[in-house]
ROKE-378293 format. One line per field, with one value per atom (N, C-alpha, C): residue number from 1; residue in three letters; atom name; x, z, y. Coordinates in pm, whole numbers. Each point is the difference from the previous one (the first is absolute). Example, Ala and Ser with C-alpha at 12.3 -4.5 7.8 and 13.67 -1.06 7.14 Angstrom:
# residues 2
i <- [1, 1, 1, 2, 2, 2]
aa <- [ala, ala, ala, ser, ser, ser]
at <- [N, CA, C, N, CA, C]
c1 <- [1319, -89, 90, -35, 82, -77]
c3 <- [780, 0, 0, -72, 6, 73]
c2 <- [-569, 119, 120, 105, 119, 109]
# end
This chain:
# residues 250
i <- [1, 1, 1, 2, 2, 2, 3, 3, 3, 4, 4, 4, 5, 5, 5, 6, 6, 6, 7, 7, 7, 8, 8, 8, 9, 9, 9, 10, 10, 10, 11, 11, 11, 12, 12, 12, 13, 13, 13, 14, 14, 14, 15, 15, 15, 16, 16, 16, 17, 17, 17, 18, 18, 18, 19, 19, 19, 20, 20, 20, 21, 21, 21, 22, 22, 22, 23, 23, 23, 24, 24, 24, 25, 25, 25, 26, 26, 26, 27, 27, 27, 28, 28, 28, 29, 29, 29, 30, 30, 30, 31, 31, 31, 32, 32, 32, 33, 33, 33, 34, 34, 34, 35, 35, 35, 36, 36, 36, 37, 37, 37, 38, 38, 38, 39, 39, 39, 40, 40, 40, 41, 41, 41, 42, 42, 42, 43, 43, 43, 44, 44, 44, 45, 45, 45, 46, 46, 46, 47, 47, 47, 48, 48, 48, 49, 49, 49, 50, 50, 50, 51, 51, 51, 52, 52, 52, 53, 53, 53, 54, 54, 54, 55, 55, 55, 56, 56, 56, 57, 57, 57, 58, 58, 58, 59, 59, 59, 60, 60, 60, 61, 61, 61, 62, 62, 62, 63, 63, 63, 64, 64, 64, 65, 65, 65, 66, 66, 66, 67, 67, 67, 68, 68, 68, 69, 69, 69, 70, 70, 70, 71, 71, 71, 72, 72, 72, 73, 73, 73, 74, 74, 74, 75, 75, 75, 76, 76, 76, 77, 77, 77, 78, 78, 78, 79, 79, 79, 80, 80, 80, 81, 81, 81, 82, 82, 82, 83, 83, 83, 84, 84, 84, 85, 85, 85, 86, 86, 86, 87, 87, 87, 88, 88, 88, 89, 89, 89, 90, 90, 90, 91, 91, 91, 92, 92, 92, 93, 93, 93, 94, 94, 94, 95, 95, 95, 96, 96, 96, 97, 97, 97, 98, 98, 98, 99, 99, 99, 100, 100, 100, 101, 101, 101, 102, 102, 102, 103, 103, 103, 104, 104, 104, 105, 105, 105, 106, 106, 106, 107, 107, 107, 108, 108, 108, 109, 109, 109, 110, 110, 110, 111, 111, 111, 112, 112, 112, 113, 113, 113, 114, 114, 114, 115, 115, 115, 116, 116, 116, 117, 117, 117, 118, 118, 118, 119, 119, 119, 120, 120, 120, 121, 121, 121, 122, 122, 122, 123, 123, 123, 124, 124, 124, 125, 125, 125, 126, 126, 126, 127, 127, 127, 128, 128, 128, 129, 129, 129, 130, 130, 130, 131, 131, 131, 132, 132, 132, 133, 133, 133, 134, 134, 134, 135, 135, 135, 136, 136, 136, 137, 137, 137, 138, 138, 138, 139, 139, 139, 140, 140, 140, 141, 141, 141, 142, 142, 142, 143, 143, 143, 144, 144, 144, 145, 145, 145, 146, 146, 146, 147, 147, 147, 148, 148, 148, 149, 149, 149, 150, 150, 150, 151, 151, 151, 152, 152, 152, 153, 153, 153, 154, 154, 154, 155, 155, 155, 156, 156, 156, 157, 157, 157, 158, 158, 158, 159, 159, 159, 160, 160, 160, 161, 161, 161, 162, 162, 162, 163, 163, 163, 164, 164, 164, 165, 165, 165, 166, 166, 166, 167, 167, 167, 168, 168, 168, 169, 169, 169, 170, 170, 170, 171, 171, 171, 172, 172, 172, 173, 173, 173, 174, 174, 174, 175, 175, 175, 176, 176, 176, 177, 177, 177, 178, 178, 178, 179, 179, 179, 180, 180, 180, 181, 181, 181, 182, 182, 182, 183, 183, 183, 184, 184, 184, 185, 185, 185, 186, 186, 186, 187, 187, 187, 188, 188, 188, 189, 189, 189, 190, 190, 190, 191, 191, 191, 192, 192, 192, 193, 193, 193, 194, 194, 194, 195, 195, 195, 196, 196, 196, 197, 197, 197, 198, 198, 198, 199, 199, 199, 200, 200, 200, 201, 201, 201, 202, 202, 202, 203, 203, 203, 204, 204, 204, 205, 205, 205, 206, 206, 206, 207, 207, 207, 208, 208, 208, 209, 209, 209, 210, 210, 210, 211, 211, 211, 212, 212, 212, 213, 213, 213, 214, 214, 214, 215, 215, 215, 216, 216, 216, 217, 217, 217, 218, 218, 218, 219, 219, 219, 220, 220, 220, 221, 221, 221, 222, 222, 222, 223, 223, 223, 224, 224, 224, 225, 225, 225, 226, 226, 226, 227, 227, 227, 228, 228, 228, 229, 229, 229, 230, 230, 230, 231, 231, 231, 232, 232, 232, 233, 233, 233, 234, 234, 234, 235, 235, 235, 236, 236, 236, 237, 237, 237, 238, 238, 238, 239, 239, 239, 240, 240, 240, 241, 241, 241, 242, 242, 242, 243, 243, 243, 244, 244, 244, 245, 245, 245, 246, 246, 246, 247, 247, 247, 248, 248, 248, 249, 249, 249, 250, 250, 250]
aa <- [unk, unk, unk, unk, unk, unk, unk, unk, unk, unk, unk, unk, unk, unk, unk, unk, unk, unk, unk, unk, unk, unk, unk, unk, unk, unk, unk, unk, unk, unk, unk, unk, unk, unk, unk, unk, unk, unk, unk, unk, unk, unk, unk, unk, unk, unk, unk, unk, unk, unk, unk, unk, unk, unk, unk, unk, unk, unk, unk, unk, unk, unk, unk, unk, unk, unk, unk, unk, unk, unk, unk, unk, unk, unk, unk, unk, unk, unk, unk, unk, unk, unk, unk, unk, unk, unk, unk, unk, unk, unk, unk, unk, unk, unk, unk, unk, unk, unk, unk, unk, unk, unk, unk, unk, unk, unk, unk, unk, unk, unk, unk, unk, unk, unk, unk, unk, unk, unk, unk, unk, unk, unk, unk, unk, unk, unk, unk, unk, unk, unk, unk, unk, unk, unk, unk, unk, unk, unk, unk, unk, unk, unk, unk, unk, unk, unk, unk, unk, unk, unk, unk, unk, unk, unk, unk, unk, unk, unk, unk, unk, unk, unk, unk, unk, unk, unk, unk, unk, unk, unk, unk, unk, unk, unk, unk, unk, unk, unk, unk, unk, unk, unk, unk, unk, unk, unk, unk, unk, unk, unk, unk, unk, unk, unk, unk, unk, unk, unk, unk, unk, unk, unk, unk, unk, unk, unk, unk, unk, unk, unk, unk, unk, unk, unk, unk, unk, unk, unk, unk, unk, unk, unk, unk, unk, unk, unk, unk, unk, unk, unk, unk, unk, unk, unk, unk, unk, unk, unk, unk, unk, unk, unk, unk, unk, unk, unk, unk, unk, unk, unk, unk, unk, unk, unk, unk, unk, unk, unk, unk, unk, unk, unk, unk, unk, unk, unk, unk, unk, unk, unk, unk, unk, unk, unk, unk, unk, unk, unk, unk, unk, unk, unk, unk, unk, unk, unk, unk, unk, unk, unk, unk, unk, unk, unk, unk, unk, unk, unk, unk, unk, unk, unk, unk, unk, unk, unk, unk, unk, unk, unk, unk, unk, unk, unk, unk, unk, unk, unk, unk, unk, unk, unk, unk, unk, unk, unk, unk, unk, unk, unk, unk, unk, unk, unk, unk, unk, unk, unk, unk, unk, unk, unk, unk, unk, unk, unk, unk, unk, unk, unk, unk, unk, unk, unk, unk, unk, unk, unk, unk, unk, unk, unk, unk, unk, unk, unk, unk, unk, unk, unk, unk, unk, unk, unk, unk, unk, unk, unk, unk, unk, unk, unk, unk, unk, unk, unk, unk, unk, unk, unk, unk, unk, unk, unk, unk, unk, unk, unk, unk, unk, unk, unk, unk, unk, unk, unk, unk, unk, unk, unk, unk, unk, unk, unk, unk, unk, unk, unk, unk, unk, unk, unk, unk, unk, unk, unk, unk, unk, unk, unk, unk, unk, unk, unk, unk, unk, unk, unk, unk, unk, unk, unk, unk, unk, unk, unk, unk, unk, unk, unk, unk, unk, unk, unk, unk, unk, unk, unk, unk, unk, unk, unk, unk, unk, unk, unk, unk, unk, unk, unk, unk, unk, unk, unk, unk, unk, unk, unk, unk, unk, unk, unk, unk, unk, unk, unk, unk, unk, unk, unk, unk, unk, unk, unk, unk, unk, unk, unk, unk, unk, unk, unk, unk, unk, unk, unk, unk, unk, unk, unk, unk, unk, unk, unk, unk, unk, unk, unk, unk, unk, unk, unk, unk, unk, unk, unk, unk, unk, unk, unk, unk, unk, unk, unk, unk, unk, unk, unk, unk, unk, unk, unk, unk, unk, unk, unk, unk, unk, unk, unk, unk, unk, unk, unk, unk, unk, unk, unk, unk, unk, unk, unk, unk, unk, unk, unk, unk, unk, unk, unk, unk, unk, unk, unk, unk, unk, unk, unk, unk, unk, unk, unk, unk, unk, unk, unk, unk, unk, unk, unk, unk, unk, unk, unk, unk, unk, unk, unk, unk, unk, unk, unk, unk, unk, unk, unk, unk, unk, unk, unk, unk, unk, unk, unk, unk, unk, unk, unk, unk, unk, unk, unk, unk, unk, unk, unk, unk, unk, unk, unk, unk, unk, unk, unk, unk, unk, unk, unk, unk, unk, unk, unk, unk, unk, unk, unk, unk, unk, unk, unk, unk, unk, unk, unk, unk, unk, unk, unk, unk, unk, unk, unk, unk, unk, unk, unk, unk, unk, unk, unk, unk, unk, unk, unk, unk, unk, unk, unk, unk, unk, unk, unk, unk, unk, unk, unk, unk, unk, unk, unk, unk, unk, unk, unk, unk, unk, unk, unk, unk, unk, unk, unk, unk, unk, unk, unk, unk, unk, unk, unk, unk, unk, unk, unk, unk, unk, unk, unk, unk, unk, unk, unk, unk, unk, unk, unk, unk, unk, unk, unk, unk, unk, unk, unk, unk, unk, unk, unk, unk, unk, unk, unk, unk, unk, unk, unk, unk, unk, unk, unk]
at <- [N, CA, C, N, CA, C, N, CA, C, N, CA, C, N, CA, C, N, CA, C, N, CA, C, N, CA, C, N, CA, C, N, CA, C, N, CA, C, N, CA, C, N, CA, C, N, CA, C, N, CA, C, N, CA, C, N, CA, C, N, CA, C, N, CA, C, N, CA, C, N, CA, C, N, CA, C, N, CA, C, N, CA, C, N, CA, C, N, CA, C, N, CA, C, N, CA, C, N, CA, C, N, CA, C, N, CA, C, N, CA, C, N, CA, C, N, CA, C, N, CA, C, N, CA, C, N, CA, C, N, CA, C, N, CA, C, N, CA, C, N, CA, C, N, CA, C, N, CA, C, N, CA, C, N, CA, C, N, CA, C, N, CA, C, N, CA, C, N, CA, C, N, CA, C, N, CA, C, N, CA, C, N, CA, C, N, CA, C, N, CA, C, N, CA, C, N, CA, C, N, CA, C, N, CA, C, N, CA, C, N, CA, C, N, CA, C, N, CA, C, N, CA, C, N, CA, C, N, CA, C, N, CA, C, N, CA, C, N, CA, C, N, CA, C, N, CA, C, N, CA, C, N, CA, C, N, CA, C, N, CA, C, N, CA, C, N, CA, C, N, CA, C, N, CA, C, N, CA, C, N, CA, C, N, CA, C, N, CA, C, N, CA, C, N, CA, C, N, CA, C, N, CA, C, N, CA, C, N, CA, C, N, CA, C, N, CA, C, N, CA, C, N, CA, C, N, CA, C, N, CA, C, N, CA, C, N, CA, C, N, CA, C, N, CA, C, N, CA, C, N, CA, C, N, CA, C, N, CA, C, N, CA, C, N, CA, C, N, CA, C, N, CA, C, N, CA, C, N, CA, C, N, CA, C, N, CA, C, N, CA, C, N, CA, C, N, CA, C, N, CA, C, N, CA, C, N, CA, C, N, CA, C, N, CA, C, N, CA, C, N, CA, C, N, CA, C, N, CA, C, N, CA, C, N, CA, C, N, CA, C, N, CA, C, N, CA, C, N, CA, C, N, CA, C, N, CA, C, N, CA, C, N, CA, C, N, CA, C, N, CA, C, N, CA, C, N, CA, C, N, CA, C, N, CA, C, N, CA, C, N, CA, C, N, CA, C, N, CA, C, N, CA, C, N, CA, C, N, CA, C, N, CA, C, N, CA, C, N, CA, C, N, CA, C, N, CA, C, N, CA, C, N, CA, C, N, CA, C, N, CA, C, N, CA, C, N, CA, C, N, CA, C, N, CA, C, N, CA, C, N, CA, C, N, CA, C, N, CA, C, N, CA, C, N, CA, C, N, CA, C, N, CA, C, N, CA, C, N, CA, C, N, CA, C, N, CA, C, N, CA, C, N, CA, C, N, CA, C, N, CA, C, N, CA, C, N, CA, C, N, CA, C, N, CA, C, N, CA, C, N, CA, C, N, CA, C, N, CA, C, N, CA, C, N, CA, C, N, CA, C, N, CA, C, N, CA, C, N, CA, C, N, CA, C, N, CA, C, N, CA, C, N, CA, C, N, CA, C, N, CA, C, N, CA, C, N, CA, C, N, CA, C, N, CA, C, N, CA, C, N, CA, C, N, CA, C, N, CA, C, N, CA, C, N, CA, C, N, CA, C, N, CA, C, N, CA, C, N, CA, C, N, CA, C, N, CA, C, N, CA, C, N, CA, C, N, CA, C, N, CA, C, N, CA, C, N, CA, C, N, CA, C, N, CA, C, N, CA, C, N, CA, C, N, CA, C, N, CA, C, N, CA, C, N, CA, C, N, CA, C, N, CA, C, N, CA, C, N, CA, C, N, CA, C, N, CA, C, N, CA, C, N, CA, C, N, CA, C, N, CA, C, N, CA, C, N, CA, C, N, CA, C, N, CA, C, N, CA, C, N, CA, C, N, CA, C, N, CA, C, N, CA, C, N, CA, C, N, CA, C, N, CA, C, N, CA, C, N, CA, C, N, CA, C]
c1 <- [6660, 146, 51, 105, 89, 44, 44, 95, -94, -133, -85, 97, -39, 102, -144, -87, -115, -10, -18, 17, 151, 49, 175, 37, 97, 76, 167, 14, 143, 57, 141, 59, 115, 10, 125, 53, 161, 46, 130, -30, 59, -125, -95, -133, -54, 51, -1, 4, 100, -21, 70, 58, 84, -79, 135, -75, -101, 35, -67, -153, -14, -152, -60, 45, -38, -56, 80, 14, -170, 6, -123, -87, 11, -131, -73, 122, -82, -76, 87, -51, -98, -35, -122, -109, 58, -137, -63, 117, -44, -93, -29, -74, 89, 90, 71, 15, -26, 22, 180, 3, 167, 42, 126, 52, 95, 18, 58, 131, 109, 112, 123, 20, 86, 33, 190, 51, -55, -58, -65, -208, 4, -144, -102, 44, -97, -24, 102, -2, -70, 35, -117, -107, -7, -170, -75, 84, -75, -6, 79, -14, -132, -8, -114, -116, -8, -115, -46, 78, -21, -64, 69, -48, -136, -30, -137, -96, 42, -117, -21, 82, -30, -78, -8, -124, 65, 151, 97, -25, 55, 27, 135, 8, 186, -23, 150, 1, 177, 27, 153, 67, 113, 105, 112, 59, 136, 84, 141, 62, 107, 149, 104, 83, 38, 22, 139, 78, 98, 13, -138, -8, -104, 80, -111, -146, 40, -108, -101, 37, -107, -48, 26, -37, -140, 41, -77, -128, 32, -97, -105, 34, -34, -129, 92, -119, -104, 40, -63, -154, 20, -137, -22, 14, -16, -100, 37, -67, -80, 20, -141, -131, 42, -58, -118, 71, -20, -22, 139, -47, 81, 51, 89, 124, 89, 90, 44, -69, 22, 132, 26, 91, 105, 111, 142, 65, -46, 127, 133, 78, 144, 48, -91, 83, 104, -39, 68, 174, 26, 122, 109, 115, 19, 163, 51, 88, 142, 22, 108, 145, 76, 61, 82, -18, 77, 142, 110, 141, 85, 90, 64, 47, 40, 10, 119, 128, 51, -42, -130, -44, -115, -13, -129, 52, -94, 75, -72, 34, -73, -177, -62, -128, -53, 37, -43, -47, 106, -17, -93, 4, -92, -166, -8, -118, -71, 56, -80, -69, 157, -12, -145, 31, -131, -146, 3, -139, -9, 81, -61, 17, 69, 19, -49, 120, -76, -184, 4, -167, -68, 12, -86, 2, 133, 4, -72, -5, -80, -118, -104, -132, -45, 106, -57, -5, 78, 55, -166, -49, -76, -156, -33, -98, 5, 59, 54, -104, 26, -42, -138, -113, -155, 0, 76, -61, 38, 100, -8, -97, -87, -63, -133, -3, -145, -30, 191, -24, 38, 8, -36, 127, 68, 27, 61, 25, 97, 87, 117, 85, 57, 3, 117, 62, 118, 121, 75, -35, 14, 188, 87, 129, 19, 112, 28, 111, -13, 65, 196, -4, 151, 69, -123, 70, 52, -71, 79, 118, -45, 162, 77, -32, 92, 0, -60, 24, 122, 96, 94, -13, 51, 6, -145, -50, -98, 21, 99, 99, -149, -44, -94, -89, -101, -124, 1, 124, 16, -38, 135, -1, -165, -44, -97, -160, 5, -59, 31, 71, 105, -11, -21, -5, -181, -87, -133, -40, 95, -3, -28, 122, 69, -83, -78, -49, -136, -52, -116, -16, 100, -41, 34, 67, 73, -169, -57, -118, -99, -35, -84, -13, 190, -39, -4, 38, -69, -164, -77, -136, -66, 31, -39, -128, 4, -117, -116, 37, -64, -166, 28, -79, 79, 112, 34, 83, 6, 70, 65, 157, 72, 69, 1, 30, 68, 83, 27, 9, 7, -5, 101, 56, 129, -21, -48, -59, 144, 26, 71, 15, 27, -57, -138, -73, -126, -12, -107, -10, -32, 38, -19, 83, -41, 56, 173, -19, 127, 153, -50, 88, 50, -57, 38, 102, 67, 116, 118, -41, 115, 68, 149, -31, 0, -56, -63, 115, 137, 86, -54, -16, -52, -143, -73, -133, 48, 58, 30, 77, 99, 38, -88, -76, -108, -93, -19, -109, 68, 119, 14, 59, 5, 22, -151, -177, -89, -35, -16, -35, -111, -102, -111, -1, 156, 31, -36, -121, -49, -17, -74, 4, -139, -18, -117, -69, -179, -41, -33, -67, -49, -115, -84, -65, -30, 181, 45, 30, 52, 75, -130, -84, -129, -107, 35, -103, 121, 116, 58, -48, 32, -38, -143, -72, -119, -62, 57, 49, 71, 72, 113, -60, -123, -72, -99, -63, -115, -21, -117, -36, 44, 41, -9, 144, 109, 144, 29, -48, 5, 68, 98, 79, 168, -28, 136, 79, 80, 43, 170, 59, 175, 52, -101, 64, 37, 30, 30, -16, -136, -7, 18, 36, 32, -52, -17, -101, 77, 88, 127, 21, -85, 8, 89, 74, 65, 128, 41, 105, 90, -119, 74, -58, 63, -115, 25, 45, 29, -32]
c3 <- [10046, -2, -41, -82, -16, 112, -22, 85, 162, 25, 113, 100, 97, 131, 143, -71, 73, 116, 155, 54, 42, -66, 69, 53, 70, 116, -23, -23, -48, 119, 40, 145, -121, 68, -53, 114, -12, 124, -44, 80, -11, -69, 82, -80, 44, 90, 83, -107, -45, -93, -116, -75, -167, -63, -95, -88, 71, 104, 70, 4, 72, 25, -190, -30, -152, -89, 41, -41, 91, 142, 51, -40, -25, -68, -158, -41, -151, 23, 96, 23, 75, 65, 70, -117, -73, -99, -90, -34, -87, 102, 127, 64, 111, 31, 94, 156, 90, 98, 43, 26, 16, 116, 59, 113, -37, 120, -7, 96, -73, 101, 24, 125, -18, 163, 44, 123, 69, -69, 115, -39, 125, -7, 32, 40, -1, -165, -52, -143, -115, 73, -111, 66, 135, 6, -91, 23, -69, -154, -87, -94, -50, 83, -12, 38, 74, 14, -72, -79, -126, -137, 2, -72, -2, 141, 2, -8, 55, 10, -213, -77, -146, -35, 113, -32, -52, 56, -31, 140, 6, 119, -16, 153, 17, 114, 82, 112, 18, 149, -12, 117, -20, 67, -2, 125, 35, 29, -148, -12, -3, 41, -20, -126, -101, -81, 3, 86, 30, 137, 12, 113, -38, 12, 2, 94, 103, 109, -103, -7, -43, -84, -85, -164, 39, 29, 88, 31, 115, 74, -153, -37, -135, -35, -87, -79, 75, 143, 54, 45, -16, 66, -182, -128, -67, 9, -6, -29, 68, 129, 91, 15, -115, -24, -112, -110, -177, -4, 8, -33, -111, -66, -107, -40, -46, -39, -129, -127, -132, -36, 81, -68, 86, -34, 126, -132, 53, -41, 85, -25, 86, -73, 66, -33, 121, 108, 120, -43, 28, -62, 74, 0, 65, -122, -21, -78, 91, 122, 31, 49, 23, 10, -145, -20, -146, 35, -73, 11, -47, -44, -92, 127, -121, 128, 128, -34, 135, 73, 44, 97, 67, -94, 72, 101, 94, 116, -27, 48, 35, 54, 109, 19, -129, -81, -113, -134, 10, -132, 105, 96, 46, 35, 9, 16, -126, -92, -110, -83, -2, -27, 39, 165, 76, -24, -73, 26, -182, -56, -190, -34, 37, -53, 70, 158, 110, -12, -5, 37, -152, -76, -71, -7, 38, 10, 120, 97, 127, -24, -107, -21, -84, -120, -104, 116, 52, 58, 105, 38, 44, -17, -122, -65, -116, -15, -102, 4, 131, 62, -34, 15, -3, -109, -72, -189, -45, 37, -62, 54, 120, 22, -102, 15, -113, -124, -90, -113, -76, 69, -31, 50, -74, 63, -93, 79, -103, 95, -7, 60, -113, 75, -105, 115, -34, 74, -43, 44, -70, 28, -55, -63, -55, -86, -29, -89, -89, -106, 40, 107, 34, 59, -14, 16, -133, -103, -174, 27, -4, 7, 64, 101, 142, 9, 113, -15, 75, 2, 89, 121, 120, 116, 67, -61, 72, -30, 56, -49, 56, 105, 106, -74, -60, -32, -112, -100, -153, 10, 120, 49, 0, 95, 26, -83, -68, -88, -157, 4, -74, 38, 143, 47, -5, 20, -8, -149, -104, -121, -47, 67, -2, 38, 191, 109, -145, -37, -53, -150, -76, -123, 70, 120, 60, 39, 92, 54, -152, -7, -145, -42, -36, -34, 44, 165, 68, 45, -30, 10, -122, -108, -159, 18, 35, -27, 92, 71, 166, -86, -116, -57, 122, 33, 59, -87, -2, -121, 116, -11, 62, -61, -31, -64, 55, -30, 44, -118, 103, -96, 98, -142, -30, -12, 86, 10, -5, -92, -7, 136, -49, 100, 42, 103, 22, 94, 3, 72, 163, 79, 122, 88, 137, 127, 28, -90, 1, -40, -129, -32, 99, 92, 110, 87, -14, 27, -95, -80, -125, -22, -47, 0, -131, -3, -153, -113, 24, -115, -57, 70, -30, -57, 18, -67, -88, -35, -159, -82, 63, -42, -116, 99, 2, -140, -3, -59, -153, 42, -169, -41, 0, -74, -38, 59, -84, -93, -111, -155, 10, 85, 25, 36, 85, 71, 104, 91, 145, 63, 127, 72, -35, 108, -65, 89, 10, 100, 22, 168, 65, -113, -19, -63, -135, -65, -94, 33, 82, 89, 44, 95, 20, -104, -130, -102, -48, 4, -24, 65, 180, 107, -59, -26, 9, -96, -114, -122, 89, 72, 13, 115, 78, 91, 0, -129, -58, -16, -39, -54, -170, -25, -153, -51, 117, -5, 62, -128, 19, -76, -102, -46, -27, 100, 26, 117, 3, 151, 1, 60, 23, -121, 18, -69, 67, -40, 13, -83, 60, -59, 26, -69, -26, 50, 68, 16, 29, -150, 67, -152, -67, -103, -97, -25, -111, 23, 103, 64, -24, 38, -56, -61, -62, -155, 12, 96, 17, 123]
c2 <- [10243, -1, -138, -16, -106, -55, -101, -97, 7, -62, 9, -44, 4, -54, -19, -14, -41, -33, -75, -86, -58, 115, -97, 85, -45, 82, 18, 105, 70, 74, -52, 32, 95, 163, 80, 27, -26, 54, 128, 95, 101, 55, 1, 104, 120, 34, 75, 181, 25, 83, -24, 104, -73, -79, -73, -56, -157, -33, -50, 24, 81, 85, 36, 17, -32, -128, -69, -139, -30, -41, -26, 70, 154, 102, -85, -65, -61, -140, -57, -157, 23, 105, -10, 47, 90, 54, -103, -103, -139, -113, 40, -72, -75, 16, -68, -52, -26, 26, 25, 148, -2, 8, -112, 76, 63, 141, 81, 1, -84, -48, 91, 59, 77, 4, 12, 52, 113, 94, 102, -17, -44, -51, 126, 106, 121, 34, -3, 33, -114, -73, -104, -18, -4, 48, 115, 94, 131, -32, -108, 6, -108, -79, -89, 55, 107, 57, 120, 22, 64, -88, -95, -78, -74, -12, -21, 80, 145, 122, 1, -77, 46, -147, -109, -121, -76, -14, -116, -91, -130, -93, -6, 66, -7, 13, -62, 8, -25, 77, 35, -107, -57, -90, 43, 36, 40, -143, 46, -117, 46, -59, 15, -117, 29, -72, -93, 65, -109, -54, -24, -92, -77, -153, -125, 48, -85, 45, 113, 144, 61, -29, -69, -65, -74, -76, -118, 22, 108, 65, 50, 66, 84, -89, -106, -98, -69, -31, -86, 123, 63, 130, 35, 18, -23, -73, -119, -134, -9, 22, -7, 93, 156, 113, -101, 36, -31, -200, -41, -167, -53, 129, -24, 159, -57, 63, -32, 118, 19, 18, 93, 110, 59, -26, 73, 80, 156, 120, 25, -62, 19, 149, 90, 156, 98, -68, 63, 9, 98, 31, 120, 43, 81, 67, 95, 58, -25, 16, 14, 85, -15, 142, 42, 112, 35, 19, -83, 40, -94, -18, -50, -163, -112, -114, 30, 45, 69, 12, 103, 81, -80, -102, -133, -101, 36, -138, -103, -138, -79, 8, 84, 49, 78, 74, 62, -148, -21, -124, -115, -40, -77, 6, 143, 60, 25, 11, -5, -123, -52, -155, -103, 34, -80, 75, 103, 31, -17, 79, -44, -152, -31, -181, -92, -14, -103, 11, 111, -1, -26, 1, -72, -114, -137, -100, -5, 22, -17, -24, 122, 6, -97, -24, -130, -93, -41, -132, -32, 110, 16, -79, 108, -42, -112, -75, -72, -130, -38, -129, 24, 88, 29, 13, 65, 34, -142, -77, -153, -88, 0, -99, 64, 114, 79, -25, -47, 2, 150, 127, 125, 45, 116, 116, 85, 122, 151, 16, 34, 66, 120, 82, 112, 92, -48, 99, 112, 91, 142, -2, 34, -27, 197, -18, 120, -39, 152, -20, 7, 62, -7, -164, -72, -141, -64, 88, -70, 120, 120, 66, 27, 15, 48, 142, 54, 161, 52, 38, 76, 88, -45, 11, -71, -79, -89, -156, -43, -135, -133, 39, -53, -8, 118, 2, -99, 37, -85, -148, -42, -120, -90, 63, -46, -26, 44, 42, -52, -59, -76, -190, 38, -129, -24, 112, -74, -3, 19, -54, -154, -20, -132, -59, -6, -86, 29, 83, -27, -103, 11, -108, -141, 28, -204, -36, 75, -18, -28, 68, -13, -165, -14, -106, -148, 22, -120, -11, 109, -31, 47, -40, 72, -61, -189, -86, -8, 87, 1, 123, 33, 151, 115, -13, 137, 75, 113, 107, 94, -7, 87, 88, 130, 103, 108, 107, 111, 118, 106, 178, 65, 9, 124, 122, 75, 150, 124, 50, 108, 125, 96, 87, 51, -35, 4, 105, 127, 103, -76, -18, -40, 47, -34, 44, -72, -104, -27, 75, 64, 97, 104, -9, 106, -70, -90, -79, -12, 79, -9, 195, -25, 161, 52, 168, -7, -7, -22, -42, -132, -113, -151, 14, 119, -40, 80, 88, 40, -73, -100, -105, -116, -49, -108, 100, 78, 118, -17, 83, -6, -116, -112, -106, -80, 92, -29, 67, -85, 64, 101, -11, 38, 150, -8, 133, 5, -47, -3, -116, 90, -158, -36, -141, -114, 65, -45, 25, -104, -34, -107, -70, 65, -62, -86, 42, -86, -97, -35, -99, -113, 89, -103, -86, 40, -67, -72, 32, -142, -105, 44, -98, -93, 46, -21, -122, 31, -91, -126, 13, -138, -81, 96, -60, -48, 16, -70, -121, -67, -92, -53, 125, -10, 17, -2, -69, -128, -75, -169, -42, 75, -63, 79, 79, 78, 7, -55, -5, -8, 18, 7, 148, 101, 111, 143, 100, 110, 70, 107, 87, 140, 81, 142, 100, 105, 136, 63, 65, 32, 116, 33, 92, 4, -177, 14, -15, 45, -49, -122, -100, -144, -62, -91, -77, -96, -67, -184, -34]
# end
């Protein structure tokens, strides 16, 4: 396989299932050691132990992403597992309530906010400090294409998603020289459990404005990942890319 991932250790959070659990299914097949980071820890157990019964090294950490403290906790058993930290997938993510901004309170727009955005600043901020003393690192923050366009009645999700745009090329390029490469993917509509938070007017929405006509699957999405987590993205970093069927071209 391309892009080896040998010996390093790749933390996904929100891996539990979706495109998450996808994402770790490839980084582990390239050789990875993955953790499997996710708020419900029965479920990323079971997913790490799937992953090993197929002769992957993974092992699962129950994390809450907008909480320091749990962050913390996270890397520091990481580190004391493995010894190093390659690789942070900031995919943990959540959709929100669907409804036009009127009908959004304050807890709606804050709850999303803190878990798609706050929490990926939490997790870089995190691991930042170890991939610079290493010399090394990948980050890729999975983003979405409704942060270039904005989808209607998800003012929250856009937002945010919009904002780990942004937080990702600023980052990028205060550790360009460090060899760290910070990247994100703009995933269209992707068949996941998430969609089951949306109602099916918004995914026919989202649907027909791809050229393609359908949705993505996870596993388009994960060989992007996989590419941006490599070794062999050493000279790409502060971008955004696409898995989004055409949809968007910039």
């Amino acid at each position: 396989m391309h892009f080896e991932l040998g010996g390093q250790t790749a933390i996904v959070t929100g891996a539990a299932q979706g495109i998450g659990e996808g994402i770790a299914t490839r980084l582990a097949a390239a050789g990875a050691v993955v953790v499997v980071a996710d708020r419900n820890a029965e479920n990323a157990q079971a997913t790490a132990e799937r992953l090993k019964d197929s002769g992957a090294e993974a092992f699962a950490v129950a994390v809450d992403v907008t909480d320091t403290a749990s962050i913390q906790s996270m890397v520091e058993h990481v580190l004391a597992k493995t010894g190093r930290i390659d690789i942070l997938v900031n995919n943990a993510g959540i959709g929100g309530k669907a409804a036009p901004i009127w009908e959004q309170s304050d807890s709606d727009w804050l709850s999303v906010i803190n878990v798609n955005l706050t929490g990926v600043f939490l997790c870089c901020r995190a691991v930042i400090g170890h991939m610079r003393e290493r010399e090394y690192g990948r980050i890729v923050n999975i983003a979405s294409v409704a942060g270039k366009e904005g989808n209607p009645n998800m003012t929250a999700y856009s937002a945010s998603k919009a904002g780990v745009i942004g937080l990702t090329k600023s980052i990028a390029k205060e550790v360009a020289e460090g060899n760290i490469c910070v990247n994100s993917v703009t995933p269209a509509v992707i068949r996941t459990p998430i969609l089951e938070q949306l109602t099916p007017e918004q995914v026919d929405y989202m649907t027909a404005r791809i050229p393609r006509r359908r949705t993505g699957k996870i596993e388009e999405v994960a060989a992007v990942v996989h590419f941006l987590a490599s070794p062999d993205c050493s000279f790409v970093t502060g971008q955004t890319y696409d898995v989004s069927g055409g949809r968007s071209t910039y």
